[in-house]
C-alpha positions as CSV (number, residue, x, y, z in Angstrom):
1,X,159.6,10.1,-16.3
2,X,159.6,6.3,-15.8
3,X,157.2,6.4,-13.0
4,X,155.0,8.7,-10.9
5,X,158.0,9.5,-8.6
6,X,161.1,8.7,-10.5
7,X,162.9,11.8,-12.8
8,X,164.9,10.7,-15.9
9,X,167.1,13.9,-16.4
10,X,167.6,13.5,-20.3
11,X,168.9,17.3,-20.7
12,X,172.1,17.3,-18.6
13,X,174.1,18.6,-21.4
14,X,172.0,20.8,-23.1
15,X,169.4,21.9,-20.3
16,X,166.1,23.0,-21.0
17,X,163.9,25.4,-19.3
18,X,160.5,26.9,-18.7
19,X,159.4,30.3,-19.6
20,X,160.0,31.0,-16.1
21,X,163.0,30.2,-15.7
22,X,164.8,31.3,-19.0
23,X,163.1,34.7,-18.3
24,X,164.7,34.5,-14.5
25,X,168.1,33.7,-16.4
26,X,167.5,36.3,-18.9
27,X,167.2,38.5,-16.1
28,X,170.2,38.1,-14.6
29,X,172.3,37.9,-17.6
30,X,171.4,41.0,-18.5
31,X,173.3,42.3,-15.2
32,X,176.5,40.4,-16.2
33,X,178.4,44.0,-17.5
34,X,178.1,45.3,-14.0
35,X,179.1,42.3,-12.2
36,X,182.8,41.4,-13.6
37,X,184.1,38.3,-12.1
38,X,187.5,41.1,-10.9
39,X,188.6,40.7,-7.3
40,X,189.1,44.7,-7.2
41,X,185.5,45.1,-8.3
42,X,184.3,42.8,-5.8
43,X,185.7,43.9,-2.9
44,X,184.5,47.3,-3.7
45,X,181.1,46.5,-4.3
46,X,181.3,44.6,-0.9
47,X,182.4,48.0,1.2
48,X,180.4,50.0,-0.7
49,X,177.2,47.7,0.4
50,X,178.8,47.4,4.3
51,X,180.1,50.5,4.8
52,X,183.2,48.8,5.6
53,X,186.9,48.4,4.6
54,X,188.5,45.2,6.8
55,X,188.0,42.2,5.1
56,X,190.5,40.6,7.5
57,X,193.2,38.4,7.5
58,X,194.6,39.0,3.6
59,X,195.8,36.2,2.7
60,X,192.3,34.7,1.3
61,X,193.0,36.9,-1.5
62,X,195.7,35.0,-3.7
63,X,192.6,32.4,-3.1
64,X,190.2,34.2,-4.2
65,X,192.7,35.0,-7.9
66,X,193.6,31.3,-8.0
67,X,188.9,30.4,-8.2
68,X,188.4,33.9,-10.3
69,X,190.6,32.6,-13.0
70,X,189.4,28.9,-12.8
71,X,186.3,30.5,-13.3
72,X,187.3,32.4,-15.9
73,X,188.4,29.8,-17.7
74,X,185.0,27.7,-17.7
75,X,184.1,27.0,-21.4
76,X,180.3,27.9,-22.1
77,X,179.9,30.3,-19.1
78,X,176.5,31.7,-19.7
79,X,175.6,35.7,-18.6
80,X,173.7,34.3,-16.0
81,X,176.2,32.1,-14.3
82,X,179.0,35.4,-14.3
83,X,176.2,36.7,-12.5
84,X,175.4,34.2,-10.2
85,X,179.3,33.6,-9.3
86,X,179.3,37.4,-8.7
87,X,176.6,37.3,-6.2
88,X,178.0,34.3,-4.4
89,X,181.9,35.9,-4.2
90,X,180.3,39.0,-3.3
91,X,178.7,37.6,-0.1
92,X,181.6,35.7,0.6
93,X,183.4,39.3,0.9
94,X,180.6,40.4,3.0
95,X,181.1,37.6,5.4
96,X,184.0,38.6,5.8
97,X,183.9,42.5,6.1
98,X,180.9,41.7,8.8
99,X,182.7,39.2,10.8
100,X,186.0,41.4,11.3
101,X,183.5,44.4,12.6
102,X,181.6,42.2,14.6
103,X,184.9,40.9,15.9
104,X,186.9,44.2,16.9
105,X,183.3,45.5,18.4
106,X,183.3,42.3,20.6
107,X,186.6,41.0,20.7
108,X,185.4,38.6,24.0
109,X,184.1,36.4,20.9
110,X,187.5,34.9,20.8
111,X,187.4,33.8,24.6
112,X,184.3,31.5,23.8
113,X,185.2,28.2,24.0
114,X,183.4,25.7,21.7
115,X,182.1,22.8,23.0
116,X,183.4,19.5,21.3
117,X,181.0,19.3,18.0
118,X,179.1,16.3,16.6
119,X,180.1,16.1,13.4
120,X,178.9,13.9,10.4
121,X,181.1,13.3,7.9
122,X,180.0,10.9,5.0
123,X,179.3,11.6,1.0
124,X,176.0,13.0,0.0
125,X,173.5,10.4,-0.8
126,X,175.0,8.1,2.5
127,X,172.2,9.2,5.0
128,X,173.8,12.4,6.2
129,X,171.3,15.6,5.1
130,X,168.7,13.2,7.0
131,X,171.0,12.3,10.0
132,X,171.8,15.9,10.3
133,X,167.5,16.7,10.1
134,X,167.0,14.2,12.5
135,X,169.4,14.9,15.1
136,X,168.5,19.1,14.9
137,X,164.6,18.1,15.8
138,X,165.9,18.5,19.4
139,X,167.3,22.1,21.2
140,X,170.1,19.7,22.3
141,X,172.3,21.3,19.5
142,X,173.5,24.5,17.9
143,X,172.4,24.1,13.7
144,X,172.5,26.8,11.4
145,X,169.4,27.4,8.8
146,X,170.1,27.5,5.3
147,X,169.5,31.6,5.4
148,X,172.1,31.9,8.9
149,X,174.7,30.0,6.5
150,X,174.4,32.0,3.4
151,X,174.5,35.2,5.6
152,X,175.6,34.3,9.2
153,X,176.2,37.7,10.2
154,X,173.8,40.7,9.4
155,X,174.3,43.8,8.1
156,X,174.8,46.7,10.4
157,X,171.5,48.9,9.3
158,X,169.4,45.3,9.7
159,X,170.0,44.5,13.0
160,X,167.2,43.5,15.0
161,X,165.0,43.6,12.3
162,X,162.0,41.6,12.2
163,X,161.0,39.7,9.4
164,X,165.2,39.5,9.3
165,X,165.8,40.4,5.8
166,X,168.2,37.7,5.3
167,X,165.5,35.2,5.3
168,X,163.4,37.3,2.9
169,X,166.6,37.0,0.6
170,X,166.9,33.3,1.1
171,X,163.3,32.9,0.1
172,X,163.6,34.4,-3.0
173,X,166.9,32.6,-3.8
174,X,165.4,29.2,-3.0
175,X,162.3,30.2,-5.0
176,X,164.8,31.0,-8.0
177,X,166.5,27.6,-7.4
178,X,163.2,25.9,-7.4
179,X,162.0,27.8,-10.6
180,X,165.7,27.2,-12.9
181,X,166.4,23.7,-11.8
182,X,162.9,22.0,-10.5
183,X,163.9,18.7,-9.8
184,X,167.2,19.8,-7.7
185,X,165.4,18.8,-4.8
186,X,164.6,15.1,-5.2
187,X,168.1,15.0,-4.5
188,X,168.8,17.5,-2.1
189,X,165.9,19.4,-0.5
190,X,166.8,22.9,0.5
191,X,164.5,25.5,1.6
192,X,165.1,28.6,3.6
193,X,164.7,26.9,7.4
194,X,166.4,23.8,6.2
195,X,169.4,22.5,8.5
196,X,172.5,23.6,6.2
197,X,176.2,22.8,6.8
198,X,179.0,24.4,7.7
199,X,180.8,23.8,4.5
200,X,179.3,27.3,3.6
201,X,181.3,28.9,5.7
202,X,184.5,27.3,4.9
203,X,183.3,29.5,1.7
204,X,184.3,32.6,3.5
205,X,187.8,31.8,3.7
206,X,187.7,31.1,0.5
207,X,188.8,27.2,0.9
208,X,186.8,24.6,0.6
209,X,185.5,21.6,-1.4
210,X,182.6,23.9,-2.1
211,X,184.1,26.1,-4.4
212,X,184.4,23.0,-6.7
213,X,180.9,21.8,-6.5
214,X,179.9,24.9,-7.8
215,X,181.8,25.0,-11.0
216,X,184.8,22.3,-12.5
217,X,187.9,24.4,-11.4
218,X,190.8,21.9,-11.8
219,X,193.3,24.8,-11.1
220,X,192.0,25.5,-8.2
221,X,191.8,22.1,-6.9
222,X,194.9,21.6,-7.4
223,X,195.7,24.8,-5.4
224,X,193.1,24.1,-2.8
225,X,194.8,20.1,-2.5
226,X,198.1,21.6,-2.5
227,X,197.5,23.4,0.6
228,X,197.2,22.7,4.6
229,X,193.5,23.1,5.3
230,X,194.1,24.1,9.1
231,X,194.0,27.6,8.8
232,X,190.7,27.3,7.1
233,X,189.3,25.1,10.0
234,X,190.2,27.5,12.2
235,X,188.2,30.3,10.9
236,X,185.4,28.3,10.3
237,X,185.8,27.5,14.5
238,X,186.2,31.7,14.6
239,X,182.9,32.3,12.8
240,X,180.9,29.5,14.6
241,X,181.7,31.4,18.1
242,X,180.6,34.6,16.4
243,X,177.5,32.9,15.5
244,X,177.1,31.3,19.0
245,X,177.7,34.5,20.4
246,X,175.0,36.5,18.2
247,X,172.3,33.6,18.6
248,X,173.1,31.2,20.9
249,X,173.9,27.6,21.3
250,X,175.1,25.5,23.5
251,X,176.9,22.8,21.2
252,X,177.4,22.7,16.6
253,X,175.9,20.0,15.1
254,X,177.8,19.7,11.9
255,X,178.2,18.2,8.5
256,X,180.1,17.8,5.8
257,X,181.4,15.9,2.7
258,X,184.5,17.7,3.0
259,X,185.8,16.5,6.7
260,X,186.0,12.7,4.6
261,X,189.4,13.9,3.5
262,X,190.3,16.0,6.2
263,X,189.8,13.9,9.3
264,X,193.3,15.0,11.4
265,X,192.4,18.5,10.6
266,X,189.0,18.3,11.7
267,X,190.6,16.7,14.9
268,X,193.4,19.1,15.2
269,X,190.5,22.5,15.2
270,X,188.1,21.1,17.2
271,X,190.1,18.6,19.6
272,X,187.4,16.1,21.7
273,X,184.6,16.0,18.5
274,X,182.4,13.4,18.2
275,X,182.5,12.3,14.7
276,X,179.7,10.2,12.7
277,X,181.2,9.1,9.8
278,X,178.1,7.1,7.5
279,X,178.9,4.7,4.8
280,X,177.3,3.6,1.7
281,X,178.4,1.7,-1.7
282,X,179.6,4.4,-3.5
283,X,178.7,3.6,-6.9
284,X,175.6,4.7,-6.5
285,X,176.2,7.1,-4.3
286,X,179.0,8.4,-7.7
287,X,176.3,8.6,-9.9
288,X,174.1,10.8,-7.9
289,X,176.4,13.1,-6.8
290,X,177.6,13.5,-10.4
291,X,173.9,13.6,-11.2
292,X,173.6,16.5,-8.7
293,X,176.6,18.3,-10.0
294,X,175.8,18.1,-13.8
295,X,172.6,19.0,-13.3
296,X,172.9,22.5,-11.3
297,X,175.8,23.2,-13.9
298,X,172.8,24.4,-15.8
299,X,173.4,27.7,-13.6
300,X,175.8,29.1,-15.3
301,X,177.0,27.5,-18.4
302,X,176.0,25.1,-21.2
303,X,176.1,23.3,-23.3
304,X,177.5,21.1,-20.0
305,X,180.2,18.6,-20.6
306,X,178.6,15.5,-18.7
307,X,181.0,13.1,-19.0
308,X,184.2,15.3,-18.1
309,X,182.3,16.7,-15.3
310,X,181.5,12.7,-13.9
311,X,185.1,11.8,-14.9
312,X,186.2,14.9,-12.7
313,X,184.5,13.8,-10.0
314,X,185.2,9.8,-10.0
315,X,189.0,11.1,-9.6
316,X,188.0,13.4,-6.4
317,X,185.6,11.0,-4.9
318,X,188.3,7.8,-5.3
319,X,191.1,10.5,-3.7
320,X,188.3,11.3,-0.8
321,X,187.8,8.4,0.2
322,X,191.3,6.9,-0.2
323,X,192.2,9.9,2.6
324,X,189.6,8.4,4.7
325,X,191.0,5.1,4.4
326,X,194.4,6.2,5.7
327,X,192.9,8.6,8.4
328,X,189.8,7.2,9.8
329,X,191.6,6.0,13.1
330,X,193.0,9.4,13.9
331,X,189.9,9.6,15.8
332,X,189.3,6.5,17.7
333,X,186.2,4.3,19.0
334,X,185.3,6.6,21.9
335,X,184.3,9.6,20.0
336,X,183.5,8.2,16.4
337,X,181.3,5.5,14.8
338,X,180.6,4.1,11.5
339,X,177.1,3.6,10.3
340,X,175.6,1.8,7.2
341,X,173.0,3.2,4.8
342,X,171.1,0.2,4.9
343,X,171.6,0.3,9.3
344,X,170.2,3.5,9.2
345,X,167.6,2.9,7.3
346,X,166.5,-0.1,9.6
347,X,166.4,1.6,12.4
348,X,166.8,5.8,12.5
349,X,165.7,6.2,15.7
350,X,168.1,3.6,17.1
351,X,171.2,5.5,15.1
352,X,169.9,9.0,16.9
353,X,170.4,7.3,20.1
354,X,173.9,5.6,19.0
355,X,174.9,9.2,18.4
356,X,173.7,10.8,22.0
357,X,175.1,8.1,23.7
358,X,178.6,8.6,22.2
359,X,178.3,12.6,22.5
360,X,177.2,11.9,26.3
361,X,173.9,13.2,25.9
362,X,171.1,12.3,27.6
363,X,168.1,10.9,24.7
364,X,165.4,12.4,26.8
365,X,161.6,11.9,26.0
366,X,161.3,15.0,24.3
367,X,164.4,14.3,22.5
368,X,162.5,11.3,21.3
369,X,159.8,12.9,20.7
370,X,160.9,15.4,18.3
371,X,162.9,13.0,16.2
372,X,160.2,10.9,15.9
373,X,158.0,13.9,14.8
374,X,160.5,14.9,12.4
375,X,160.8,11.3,10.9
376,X,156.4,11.1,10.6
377,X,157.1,13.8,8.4
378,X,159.7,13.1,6.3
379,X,160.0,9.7,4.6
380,X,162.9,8.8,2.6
381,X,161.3,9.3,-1.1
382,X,158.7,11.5,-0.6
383,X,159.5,13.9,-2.9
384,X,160.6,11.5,-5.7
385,X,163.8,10.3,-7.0
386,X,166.3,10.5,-9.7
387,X,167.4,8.1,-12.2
388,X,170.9,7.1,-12.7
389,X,172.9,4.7,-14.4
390,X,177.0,4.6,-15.8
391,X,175.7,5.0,-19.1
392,X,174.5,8.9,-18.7
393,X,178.0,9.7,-17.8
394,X,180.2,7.2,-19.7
395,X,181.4,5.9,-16.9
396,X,182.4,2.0,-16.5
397,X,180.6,0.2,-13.5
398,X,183.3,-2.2,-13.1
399,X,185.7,0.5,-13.2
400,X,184.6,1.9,-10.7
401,X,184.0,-1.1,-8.6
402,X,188.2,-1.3,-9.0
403,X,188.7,2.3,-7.8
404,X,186.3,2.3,-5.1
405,X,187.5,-0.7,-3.5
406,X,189.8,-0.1,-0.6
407,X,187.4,1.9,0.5
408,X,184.3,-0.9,0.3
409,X,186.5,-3.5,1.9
410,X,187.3,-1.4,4.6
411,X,184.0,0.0,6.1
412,X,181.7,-2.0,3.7
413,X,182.8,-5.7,3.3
């Protein structure tokens, strides 16, 4: 450490762990012969743990091939990590199995009509997981809990129950994430209650930017990239009026890196949003995403190649933000805005009410107070930071300066 509060991660490439946490790995790996990363063997597992057979519209499954062999293909896959890309698949395919029921049992879900979502759409590291904090202190919008994402629907012989078992799962999944990589939160907090996106469920169509956060899958980006992301939207809007349906909500709150590139789309599924779109240089912003990334890596394989991880990534983030360039004014000035970092930071409670004014709702005093509550509690920093710099990832500032700068000129200069 080079400071009380700031991490220096010198074990990206060839992580090191505590007892605890090797023996949690340990653990798992030794579960890797009856969890084969086999699209057959998932989807059996899934009905077999359901009780059902409809996983739905089909065609997620040439998908779900394309990211099983991508994986496949990852050099230095560890036991642990098959295991841990087995349990996530697997709940994908649950998603699914549980939606479709929930669906032909209540097929009025499809006659809800979604109000017009805020959205934030901005990088990680831009203000966003805090924005999106913030602006849930409130009732005035539907958020989903990081448990409600990972398993938005429940399981037919769990219904009603209370403690809800899908929280007790999320608590021991976060305590796992806690225990194998401990500093994961300095640079993005997650714990079972936390306000999670909706990029999860883009998961359970199996398209989304997610899919490559988890693991480097060029293959499959090029797939995913090749590919008209509408359909995907519109089962994410499917699966939000399910949700509304089972627990309420009045109007989403959502967030995602993902909607950067994807801005007609976004407008096209969910016509009248209010969008947020938040800004920030994104050199910095590079390095601790890639920081992010490396790090959790660690998961499930190593040693972890750093620098073609962060050279990955500069290409996706410079093609992200490109898209942005191009699309930003498909949504226009009277349902989006553009806020600065360092605005933000200045004045949060300001930005909240930039954001109700746009969505036409009313910043009452108890939506004031609760923000404010929520911002006594949680200072920017609090937990600690991480150190970056171009050097850790072989990566050339000015470079990247080059690369990054239609974007900076248009929303930053």
């Amino acid at each position: 450490m080079t400071d009380a509060t700031t991490v220096r991660l010198d074990d990206l490439a060839e992580p090191r762990f505590t007892p605890e946490a090797r023996q949690i790995l340990d653990m798992m790996g030794a579960l890797a012969a009856d969890c084969p990363l086999d699209a057959d063997a998932l989807h059996a597992k899934a009905s077999a743990e359901t009780g059902l057979s409809d996983f739905g519209p089909g065609d997620y499954r040439e998908r779900l091939e394309v990211y099983l062999a991508a994986l496949r293909d990852i050099d230095g896959m560890h036991a642990g990590g098959v295991v841990n890309f087995y349990g996530q698949l697997l709940q994908v395919l649950k998603n699914r199995l549980l939606l479709t029921d929930l669906l032909n049992r209540h097929p009025e879900i499809n006659d809800i009509e979604l109000a017009p979502p805020v959205v934030i759409a901005g990088l990680p590291r831009t203000g966003t997981t805090h924005l999106h904090n913030l602006l849930a202190g409130p009732p005035t919008f539907r958020t989903m809990p990081y448990w409600e994402s990972v398993e938005p629907f429940p399981l037919p012989n769990e219904v009603g129950l209370e403690p809800d078992p899908r929280r007790t799962r999320m608590d021991v999944a976060v305590s796992v994430i806690n225990t194998v990589m401990p500093h994961f939160a300095l640079m993005h907090e997650m714990t079972t209650d936390h306000v999670h996106e909706e990029i999860q469920l883009l998961a359970n169509d199996v398209s989304t930017m997610l899919l490559e956060t988890l693991a480097e899958v060029p293959a499959w980006r090029d797939y995913y990239q090749a590919h008209d992301q509408t359909p995907h939207y519109a089962y994410l809007a499917t699966q939000l009026k399910a949700m509304q349906f089972l627990r309420g909500g009045r109007r989403w709150l959502l967030k995602s890196p993902q909607h950067l590139e994807q801005v007609p789309v976004l407008d096209r599924v969910f016509p009248g949003s209010i969008v947020v779109f938040t800004h920030r240089d994104p050199v910095p912003v590079a390095l601790s995403m890639i920081a992010m990334i490396t790090y959790s890596a660690r998961m499930h394989r190593a040693p972890v190649p750093v620098r073609q991880i962060a050279r990955y990534w500069i290409d996706r983030l410079e093609q992200m933000l490109n898209a942005l360039v191009v699309d930003r004014d498909t949504i226009g000035p009277q349902r989006s805005i553009d806020i600065r970092f360092e605005d933000f930071m200045a004045d949060e409670l300001g930005v909240a009410e930039r954001v109700y004014a746009l969505a036409g709702e009313p910043f009452t005093p108890e939506a004031r107070t609760a923000i404010t509550d929520y911002l006594a509690g949680h200072r920017r920093g609090r937990l600690g930071n991480v150190e970056t710099s171009c050097e850790m990832f072989g990566l050339d500032q000015e470079d990247l300066r080059s690369r990054f700068a239609p974007y900076v000129e248009r929303f930053l200069a």
